[in-house]
N, CA, C and O atoms as a printed pandas DataFrame, in Angstrom:
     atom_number atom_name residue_name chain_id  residue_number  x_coord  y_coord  z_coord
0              1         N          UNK        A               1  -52.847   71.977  -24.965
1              2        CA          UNK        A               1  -52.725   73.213  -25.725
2              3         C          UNK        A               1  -54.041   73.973  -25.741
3              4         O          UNK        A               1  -54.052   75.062  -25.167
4              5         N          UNK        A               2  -55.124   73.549  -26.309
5              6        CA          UNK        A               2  -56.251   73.651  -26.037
6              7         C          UNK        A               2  -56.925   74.296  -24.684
7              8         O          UNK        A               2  -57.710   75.243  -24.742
8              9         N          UNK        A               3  -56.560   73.727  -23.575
9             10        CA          UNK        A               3  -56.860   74.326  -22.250
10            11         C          UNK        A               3  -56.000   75.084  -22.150
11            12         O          UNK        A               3  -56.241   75.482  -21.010
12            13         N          UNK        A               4  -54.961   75.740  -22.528
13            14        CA          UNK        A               4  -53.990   77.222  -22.098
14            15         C          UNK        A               4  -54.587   78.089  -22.808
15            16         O          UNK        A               4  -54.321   79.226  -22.416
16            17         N          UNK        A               5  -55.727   78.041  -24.249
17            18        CA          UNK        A               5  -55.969   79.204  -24.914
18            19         C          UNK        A               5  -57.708   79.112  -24.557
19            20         O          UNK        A               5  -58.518   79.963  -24.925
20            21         N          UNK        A               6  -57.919   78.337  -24.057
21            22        CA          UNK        A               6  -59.478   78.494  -23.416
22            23         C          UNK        A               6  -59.298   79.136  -21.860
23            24         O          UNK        A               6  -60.024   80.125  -21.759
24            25         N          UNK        A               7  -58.512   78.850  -20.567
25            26        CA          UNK        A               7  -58.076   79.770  -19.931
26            27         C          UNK        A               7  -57.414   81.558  -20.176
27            28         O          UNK        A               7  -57.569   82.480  -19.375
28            29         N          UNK        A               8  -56.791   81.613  -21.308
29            30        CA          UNK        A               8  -56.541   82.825  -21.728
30            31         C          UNK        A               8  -57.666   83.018  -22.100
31            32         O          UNK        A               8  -57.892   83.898  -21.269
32            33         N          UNK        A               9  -58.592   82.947  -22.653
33            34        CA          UNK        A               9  -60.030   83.365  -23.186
34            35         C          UNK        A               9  -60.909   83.847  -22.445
35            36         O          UNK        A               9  -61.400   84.975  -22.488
36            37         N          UNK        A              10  -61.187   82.750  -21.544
37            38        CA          UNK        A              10  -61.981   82.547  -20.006
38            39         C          UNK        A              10  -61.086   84.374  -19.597
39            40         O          UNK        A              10  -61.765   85.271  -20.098
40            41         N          UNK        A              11  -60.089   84.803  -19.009
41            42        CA          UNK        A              11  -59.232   85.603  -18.251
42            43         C          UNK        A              11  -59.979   86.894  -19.098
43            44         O          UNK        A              11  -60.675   87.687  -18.463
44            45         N          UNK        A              12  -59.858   86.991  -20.030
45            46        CA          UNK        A              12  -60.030   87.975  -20.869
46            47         C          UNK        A              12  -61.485   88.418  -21.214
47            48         O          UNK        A              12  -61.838   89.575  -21.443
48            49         N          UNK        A              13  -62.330   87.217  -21.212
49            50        CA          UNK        A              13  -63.533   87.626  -20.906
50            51         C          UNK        A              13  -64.264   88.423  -20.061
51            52         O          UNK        A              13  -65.022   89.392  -20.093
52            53         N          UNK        A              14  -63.411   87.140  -18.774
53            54        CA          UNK        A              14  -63.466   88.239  -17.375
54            55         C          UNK        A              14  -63.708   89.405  -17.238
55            56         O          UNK        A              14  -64.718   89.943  -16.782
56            57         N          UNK        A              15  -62.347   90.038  -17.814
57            58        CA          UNK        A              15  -61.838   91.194  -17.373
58            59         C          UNK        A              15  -62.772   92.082  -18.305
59            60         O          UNK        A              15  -63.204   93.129  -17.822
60            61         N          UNK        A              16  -63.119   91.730  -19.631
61            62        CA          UNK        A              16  -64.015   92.725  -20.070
62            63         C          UNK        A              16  -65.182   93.269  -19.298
63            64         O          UNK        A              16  -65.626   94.413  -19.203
64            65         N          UNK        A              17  -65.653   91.823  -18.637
65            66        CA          UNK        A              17  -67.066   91.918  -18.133
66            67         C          UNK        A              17  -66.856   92.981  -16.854
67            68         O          UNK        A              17  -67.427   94.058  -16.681
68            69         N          UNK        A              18  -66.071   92.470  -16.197
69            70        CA          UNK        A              18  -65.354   93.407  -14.770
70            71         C          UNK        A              18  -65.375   94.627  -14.958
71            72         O          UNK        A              18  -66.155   95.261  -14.247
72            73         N          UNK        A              19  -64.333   95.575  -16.214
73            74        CA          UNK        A              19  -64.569   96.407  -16.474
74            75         C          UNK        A              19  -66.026   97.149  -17.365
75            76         O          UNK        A              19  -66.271   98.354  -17.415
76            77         N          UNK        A              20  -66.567   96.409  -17.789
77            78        CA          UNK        A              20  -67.670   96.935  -17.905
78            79         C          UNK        A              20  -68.998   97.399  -16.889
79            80         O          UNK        A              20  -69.898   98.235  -16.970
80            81         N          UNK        A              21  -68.645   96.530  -16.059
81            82        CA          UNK        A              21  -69.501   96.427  -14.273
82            83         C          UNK        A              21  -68.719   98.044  -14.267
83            84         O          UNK        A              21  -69.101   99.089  -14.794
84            85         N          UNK        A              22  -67.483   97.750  -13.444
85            86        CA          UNK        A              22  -67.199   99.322  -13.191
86            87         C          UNK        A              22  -67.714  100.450  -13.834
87            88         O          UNK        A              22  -68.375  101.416  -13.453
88            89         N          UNK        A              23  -67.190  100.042  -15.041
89            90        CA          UNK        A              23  -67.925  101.665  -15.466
90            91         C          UNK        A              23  -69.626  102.122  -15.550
91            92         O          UNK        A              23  -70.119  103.248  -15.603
92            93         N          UNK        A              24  -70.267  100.800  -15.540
93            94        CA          UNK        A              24  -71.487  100.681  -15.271
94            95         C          UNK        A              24  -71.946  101.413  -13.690
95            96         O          UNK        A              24  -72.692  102.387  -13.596
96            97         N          UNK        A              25  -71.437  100.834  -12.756
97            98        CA          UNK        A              25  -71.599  101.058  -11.439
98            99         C          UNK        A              25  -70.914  102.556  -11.443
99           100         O          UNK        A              25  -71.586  103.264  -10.692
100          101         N          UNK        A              26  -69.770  103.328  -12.043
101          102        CA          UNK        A              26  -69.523  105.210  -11.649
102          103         C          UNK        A              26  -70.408  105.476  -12.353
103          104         O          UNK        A              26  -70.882  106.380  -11.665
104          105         N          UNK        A              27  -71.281  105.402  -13.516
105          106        CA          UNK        A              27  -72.226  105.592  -13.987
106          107         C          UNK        A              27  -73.195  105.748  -12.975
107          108         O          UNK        A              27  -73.417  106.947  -12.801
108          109         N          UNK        A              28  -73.783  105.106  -12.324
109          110        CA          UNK        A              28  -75.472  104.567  -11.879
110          111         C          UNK        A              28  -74.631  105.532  -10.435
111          112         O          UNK        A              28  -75.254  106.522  -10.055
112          113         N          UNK        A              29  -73.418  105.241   -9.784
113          114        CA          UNK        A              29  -72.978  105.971   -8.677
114          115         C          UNK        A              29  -73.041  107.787   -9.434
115          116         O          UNK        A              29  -73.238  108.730   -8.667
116          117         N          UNK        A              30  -72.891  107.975  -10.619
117          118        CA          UNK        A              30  -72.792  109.430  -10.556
118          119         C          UNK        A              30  -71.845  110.005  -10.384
119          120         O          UNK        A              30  -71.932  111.136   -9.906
120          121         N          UNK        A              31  -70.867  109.577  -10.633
121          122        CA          UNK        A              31  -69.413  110.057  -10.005
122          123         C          UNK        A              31  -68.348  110.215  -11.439
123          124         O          UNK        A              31  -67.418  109.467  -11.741
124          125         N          UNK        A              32  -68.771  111.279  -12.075
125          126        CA          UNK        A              32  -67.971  111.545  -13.590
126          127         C          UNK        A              32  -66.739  111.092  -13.309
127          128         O          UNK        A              32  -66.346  110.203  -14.063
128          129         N          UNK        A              33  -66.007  111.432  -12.452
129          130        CA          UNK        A              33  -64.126  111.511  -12.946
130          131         C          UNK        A              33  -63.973  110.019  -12.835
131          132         O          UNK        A              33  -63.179  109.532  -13.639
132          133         N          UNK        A              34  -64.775  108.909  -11.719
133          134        CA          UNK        A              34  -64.452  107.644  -11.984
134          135         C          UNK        A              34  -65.351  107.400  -13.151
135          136         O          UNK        A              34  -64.807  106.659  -13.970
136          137         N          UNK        A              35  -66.280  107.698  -13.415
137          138        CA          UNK        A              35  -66.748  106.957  -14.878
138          139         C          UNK        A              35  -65.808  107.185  -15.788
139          140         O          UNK        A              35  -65.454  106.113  -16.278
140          141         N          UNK        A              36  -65.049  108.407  -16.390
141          142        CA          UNK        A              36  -64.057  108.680  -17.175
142          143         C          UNK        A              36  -62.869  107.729  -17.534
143          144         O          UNK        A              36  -62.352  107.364  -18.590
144          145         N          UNK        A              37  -62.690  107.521  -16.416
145          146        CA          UNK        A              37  -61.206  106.499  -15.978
146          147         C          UNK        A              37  -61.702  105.072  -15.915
147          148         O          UNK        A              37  -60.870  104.227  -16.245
148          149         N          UNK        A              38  -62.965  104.617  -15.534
149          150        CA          UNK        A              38  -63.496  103.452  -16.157
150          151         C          UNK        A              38  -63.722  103.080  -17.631
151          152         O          UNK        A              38  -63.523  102.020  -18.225
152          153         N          UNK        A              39  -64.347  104.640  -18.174
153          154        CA          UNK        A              39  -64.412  104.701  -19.770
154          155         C          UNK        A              39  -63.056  103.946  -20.380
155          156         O          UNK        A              39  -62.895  102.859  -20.936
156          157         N          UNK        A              40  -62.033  105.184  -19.964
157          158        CA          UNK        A              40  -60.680  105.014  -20.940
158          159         C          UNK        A              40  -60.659  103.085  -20.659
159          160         O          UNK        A              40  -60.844  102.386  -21.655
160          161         N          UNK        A              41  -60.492  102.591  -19.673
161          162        CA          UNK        A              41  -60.187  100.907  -19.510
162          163         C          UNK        A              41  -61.265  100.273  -20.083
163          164         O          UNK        A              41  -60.744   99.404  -20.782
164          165         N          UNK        A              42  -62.721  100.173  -20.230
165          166        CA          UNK        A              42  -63.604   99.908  -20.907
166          167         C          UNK        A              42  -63.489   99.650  -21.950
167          168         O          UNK        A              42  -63.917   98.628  -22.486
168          169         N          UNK        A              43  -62.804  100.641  -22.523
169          170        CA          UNK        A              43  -62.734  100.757  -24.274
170          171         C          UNK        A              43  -61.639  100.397  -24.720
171          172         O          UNK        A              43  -61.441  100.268  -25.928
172          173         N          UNK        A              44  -60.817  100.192  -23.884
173          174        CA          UNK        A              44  -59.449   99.949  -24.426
174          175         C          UNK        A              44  -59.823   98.022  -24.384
175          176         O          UNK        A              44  -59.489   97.179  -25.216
176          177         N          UNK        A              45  -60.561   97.853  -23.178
177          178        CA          UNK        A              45  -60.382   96.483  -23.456
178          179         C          UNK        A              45  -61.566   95.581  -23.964
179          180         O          UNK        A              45  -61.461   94.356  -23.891
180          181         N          UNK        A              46  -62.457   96.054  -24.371
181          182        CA          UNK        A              46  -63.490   95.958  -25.316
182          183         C          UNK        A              46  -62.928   96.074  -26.949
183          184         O          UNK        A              46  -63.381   95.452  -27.911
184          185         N          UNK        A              47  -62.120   96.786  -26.947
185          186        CA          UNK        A              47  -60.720   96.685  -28.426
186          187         C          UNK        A              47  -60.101   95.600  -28.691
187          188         O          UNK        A              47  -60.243   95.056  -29.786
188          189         N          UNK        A              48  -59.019   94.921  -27.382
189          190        CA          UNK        A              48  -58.639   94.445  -27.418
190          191         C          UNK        A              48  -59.286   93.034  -27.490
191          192         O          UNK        A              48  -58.651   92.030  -27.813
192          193         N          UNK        A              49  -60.677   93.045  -27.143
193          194        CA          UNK        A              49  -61.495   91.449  -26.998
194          195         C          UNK        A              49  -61.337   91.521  -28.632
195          196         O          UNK        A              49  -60.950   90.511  -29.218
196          197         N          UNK        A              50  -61.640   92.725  -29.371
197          198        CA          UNK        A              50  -62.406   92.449  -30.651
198          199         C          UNK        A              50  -61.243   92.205  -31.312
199          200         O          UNK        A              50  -61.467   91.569  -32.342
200          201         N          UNK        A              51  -60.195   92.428  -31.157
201          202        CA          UNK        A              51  -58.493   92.166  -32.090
202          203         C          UNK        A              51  -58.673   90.918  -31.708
203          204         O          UNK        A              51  -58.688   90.258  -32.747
204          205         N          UNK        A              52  -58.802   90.299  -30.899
205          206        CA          UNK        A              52  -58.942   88.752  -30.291
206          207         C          UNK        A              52  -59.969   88.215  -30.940
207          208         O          UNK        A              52  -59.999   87.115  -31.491
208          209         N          UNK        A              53  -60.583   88.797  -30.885
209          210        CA          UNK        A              53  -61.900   87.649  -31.935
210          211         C          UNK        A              53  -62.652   87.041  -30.595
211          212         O          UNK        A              53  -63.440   86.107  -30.746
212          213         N          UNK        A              54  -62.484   87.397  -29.734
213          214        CA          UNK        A              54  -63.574   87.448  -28.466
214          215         C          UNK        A              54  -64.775   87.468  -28.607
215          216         O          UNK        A              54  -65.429   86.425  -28.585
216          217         N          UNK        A              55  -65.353   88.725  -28.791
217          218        CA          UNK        A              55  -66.316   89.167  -29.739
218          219         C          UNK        A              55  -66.137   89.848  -31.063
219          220         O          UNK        A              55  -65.121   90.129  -31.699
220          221         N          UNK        A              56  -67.309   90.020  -31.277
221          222        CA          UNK        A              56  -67.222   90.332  -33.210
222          223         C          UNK        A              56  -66.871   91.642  -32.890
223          224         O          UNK        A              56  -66.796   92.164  -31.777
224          225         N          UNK        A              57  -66.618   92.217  -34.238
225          226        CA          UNK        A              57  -66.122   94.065  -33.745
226          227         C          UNK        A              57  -67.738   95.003  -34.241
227          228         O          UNK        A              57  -67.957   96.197  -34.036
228          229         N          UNK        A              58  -68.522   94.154  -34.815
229          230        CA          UNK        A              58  -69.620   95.086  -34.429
230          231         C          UNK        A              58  -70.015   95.176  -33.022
231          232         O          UNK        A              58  -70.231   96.318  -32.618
232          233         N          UNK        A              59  -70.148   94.269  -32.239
233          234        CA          UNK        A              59  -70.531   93.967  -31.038
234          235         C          UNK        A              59  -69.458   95.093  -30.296
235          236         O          UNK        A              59  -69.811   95.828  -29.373
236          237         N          UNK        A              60  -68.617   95.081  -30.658
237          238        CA          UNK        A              60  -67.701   96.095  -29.675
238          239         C          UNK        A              60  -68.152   97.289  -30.172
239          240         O          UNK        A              60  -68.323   98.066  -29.232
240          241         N          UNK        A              61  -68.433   97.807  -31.280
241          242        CA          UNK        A              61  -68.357   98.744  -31.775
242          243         C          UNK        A              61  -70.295   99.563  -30.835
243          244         O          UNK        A              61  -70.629  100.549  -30.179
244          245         N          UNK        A              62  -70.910   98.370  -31.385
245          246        CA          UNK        A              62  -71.811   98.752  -30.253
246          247         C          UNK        A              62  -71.793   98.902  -28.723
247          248         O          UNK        A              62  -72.828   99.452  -28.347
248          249         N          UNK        A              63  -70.916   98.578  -27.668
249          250        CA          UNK        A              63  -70.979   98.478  -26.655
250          251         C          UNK        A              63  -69.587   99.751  -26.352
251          252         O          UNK        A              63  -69.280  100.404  -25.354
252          253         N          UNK        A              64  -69.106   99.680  -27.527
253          254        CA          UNK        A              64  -68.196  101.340  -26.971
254          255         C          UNK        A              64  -69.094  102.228  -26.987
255          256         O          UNK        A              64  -69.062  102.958  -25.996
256          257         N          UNK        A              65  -70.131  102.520  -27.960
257          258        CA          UNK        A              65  -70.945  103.563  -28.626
258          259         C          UNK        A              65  -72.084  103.452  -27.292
259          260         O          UNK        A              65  -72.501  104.519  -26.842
260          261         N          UNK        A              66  -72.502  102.342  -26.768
261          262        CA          UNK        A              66  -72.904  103.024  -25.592
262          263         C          UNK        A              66  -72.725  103.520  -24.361
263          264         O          UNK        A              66  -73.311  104.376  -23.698
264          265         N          UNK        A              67  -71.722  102.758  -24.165
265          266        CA          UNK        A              67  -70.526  103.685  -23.208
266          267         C          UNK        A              67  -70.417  104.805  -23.420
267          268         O          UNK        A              67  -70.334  105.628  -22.508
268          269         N          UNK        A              68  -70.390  105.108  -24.636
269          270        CA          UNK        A              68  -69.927  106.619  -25.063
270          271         C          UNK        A              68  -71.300  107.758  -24.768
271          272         O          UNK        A              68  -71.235  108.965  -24.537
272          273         N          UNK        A              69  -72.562  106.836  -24.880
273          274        CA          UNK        A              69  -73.741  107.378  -24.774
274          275         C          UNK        A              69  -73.777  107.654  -23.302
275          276         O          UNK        A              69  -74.003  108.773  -22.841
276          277         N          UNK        A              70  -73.603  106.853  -22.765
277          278        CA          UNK        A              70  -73.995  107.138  -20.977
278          279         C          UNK        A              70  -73.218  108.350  -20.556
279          280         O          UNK        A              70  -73.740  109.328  -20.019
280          281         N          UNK        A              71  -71.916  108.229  -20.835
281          282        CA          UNK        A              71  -70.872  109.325  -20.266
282          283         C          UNK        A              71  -71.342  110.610  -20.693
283          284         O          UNK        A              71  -71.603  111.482  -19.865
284          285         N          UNK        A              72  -71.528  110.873  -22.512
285          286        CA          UNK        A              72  -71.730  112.196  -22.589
286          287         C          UNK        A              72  -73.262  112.343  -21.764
287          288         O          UNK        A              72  -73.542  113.472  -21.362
288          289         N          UNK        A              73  -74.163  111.318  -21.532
289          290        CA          UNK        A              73  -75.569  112.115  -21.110
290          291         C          UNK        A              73  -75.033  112.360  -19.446
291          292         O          UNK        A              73  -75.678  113.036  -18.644
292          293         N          UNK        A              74  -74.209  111.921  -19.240
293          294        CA          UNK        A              74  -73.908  111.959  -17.336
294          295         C          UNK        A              74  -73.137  113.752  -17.655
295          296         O          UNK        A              74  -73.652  114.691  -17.048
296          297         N          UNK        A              75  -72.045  114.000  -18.529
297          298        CA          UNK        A              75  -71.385  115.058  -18.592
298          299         C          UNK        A              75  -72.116  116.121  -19.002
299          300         O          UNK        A              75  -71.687  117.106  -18.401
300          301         N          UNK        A              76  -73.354  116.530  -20.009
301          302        CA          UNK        A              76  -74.299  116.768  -20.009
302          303         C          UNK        A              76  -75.039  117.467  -18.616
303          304         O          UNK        A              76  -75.392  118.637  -18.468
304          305         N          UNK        A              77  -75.110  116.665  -17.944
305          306        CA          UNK        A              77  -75.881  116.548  -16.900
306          307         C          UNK        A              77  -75.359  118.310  -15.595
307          308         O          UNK        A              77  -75.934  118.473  -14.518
């Protein structure tokens, strides 16, 4: 039982980290409309870690808020 909710954990971690790379990388690439569309998945699943108890929801709350920082200084731009 134990190893089916540490694999779901492990999966979900993943995928945060994954999507955070992406939107990291249209960022540093410069390329607004994919950073945008990385944003929206970013944040949606940086939410969903914190409903999970993945991470804490300050921790999300900080790592949306800089997401949110990069995009407007790239749109800005």
């Amino acid at each position: 039982m134990i190893e089916k909710s540490t694999a779901k954990n492990k999966a979900a971690k993943s995928l945060l980290k994954t999507n955070t790379k992406k939107f990291n990388a249209a960022v540093e690439g410069g390329d607004l409309e994919a950073a945008q569309g990385a944003y929206k998945t970013a944040v949606k699943t940086v939410d969903r870690a914190a409903t999970k108890s993945l991470i804490h929801k300050n921790k999300a709350a900080r790592r949306k808020s800089l997401m949110t920082r990069k995009l407007n200084a790239m749109e800005s731009k």
